[in-house]
N, C-alpha and C positions, 0 to 999 in steps of 0.2 A: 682719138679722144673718145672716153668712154660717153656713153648716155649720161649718167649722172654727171659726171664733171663740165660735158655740154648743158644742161639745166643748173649748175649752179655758176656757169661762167654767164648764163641768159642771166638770171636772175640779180647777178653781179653788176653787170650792163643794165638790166632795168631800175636795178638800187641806185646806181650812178647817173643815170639820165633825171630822175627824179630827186634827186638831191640838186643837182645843175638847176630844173626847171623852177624848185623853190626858192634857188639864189635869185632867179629870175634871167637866166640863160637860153634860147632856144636850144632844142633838140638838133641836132644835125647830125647826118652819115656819117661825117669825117670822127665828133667824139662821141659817137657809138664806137667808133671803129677803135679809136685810144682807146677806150674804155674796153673795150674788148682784148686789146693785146694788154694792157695790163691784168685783167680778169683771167688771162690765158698761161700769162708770165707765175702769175704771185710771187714777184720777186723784184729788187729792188733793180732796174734797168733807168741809165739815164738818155737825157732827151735824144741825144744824135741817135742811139738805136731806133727811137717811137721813129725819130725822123725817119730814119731808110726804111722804117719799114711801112710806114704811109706813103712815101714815095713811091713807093712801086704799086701801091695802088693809085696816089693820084701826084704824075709828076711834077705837074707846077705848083705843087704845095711845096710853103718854103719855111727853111727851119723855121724863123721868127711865128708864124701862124700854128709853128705843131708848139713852138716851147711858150706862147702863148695863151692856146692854153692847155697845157701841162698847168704852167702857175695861176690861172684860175681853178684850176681843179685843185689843186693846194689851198687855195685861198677860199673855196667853200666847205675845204674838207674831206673829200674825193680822195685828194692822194696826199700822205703823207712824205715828206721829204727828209733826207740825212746827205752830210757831206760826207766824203772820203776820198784824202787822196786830194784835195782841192776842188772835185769833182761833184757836181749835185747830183743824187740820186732818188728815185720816187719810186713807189708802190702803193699798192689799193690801201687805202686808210683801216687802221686794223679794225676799229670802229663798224666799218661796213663788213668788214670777212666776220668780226664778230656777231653780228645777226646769222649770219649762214655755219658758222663754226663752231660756235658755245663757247670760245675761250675769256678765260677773264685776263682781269690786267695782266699785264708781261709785257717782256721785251727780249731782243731781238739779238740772233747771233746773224751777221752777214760777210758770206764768201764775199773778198775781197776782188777774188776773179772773175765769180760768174755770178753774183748777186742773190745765190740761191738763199732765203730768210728763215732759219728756223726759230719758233717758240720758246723762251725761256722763262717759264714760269714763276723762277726766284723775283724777288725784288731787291735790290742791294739798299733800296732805302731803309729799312729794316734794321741793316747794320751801321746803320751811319749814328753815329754817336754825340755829334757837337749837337748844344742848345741849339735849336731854333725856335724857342718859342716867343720870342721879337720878330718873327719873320711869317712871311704870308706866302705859300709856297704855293704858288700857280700850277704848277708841272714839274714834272721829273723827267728823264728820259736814260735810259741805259743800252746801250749798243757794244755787242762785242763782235770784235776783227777778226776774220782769219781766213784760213783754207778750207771749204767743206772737203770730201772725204775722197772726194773724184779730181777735185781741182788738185791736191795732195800729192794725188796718186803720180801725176801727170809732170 
């Protein structure tokens, strides 16, 4: 791992510790440590991976305490979540990469196989055509499926 990628994976970690502690969550090793392999990943990995891989750093940690809080960290904002496949999947809240990143709104192309997330700048809203203007649209979200270029290959 380079140097700058190590300071903005700290930095990442310290953006997320401190968003926890304004939910009013204490600080602990174990979601530094989440917090880090998602800062590490930047990509969208579900819970049984966090699980094995906090496991082997502490092994009487059990799923329910790692997907615990995974969904508090959802639930302050920390990590955003998508299904696929039946399957919930999480990654660092674009929200927080965007303070370190500069990107604006977008959404999301995600390898089906290995989770890797690339940035799509379009917005499909854009093209949506039917009236909504009796409607009060909270959010949007747009996600596209597929093979990145390795998973393809393979």
């Amino acid at each position: 791992m380079k140097l700058g990628q190590n300071n903005q994976i700290q930095e990442l970690v310290a953006a997320g510790i401190e968003k926890l502690k304004e939910a009013g969550f204490k600080s602990t090793k174990k979601r530094q440590e989440i917090i880090e392999l998602f800062a590490e990943n930047q990509r969208y990995l579900n819970a049984a991976f966090i699980h094995q891989e906090m496991s082997e750093r502490y092994p009487t940690m059990s799923y329910n305490t790692t997907y615990r809080n995974i969904y508090d960290f959802v639930e302050v904002g920390l990590l955003e979540a998508t299904e696929f496949n039946q399957e919930q999947l999480f990654r660092i809240n674009c929200h927080i990469l965007d303070q370190h990143s500069h990107h604006d709104h977008h959404h999301h192309f995600i390898c089906r196989n290995c989770g890797l997330t690339l940035l799509l700048d379009a917005c499909p809203m854009q093209q949506v055509t039917t009236d909504l203007s009796e409607v009060v649209i909270e959010s949007h979200r747009f996600e596209v499926f597929g093979l990145c270029k390795n998973c393809a290959r393979k």
